[in-house]
N, C-alpha and C positions, 0 to 999 in steps of 0.2 A: 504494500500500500504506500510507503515512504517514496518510493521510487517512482511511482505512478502519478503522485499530488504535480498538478500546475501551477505552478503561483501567477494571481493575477497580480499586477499594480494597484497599488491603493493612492487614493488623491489622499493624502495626508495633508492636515489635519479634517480635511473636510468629508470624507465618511466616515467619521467617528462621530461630526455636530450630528449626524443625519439616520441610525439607523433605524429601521419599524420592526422588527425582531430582532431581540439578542435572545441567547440560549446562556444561558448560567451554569457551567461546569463545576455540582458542589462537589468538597471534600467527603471522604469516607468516614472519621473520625467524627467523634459526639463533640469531642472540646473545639474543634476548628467549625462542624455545622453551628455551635452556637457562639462563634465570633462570626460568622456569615451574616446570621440574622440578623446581628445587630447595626449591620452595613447594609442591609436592603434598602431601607431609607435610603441609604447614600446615595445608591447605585439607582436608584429608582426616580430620585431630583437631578441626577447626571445624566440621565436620560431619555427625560421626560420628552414625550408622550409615545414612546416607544412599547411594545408590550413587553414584558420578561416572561420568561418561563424556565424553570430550576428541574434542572435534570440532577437526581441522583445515580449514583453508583450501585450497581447491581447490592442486593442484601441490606442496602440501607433503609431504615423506614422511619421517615420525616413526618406523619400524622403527627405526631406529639409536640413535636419541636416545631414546623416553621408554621406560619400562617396561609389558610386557605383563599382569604381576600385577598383580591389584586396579581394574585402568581397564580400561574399554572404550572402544576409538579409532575414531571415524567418521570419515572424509576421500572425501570424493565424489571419482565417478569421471568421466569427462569427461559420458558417456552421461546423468550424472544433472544435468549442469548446463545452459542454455540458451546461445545463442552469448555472449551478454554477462556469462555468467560467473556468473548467479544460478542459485539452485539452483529444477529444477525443480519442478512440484507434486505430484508422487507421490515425492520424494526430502523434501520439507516432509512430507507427508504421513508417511512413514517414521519422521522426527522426531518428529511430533506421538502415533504409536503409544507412545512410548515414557514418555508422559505425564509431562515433566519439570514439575517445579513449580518451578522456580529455572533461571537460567541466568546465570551467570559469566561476564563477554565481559573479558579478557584481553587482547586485540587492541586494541593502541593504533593500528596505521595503517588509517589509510580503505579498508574493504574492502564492497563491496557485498553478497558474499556474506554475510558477518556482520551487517549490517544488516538483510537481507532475513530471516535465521533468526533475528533479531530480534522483527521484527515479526509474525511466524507464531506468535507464543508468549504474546497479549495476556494469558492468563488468570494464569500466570506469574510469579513476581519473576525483575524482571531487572537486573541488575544492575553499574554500570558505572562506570568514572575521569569524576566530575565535567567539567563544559568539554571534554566530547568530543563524543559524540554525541547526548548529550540525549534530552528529551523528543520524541518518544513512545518511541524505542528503549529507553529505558531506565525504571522508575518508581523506581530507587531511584539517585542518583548521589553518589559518596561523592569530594570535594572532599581533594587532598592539595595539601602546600605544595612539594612537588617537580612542574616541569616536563619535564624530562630524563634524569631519572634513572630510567631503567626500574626498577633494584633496589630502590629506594628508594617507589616508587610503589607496587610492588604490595606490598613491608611494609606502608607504611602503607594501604592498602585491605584488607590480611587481619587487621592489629592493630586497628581499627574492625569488619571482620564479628567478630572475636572479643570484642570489647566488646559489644557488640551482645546477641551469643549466649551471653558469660555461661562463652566456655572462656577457657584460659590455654596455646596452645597454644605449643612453640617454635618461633617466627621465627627465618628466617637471615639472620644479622648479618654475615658473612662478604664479603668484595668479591673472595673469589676465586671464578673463573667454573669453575676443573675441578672443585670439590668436588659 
């Protein structure tokens, strides 16, 4: 699939003011889904009047944790994935109806399925944490000075898309994880 992706050109910074689908690539982990939430606002004023839609990673199940207003949540079900856990070509296929033009991958650990819905989406900005997964999955990668610090990572990746885009929306500065 690597080898196969075409990369288009992207008018930078001007299809990122502009996109009507973005796809939200969440994390697999419970501690990283619940610093996501607390960035949907963010992500949601950076991109207004755009739709979102949060795809989880295969076995995760988001009922509990994120909100049902305003998002629509995909999370494949075994049937739609292959034995090794990619998703298969009528559940890509399902994705690609949905004509996202942006996707958000969020998921910082090595997830194949996330890769793979990756590279189904060449025409796409995609969008991702510098020194992760790179070229070709990604054609925009936005370079922070934090390694480990999940909260701190995805501030600064939505304080640069809001630079970018020209909003001011509010970031959470907060280190507490119930709010």
């Amino acid at each position: 699939m690597k080898k196969k992706i075409e990369q288009r050109p992207i008018n930078f910074p001007d299809d990122l003011k502009t996109p009507k689908r973005i796809l939200i690539c969440l994390p697999s982990s419970l501690r990283e889904l619940t610093l996501v939430k607390q960035f949907l606002p963010t992500i949601t004023s950076i991109f207004k009047p755009a739709d979102l839609t949060l795809l989880a990673v295969p076995g995760v199940k988001l009922a509990d944790i994120y909100p049902r207003k305003g998002f629509q949540i995909l999370t494949p079900s075994p049937d739609q994935l292959t034995w090794t856990g990619l998703p298969k070509k009528s559940y890509i296929q399902m994705l690609q109806g949905y004509n996202f033009d942006m996707l958000l991958d969020l998921n910082f650990a090595p997830s194949i399925f996330t890769s793979a819905v990756l590279l189904n989406f060449p025409q796409a900005i995609r969008v991702g944490r510098g020194n992760h997964r790179g070229n070709p999955y990604y054609n925009l990668e936005i370079k922070t000075k934090y390694l480990r610090d999940e909260r701190n990572i995805y501030r600064s990746l939505l304080e640069t898309l809001a630079l970018i885009t020209n909003k001011q929306p509010e970031i959470p500065r907060t280190n507490n994880l119930s709010s």
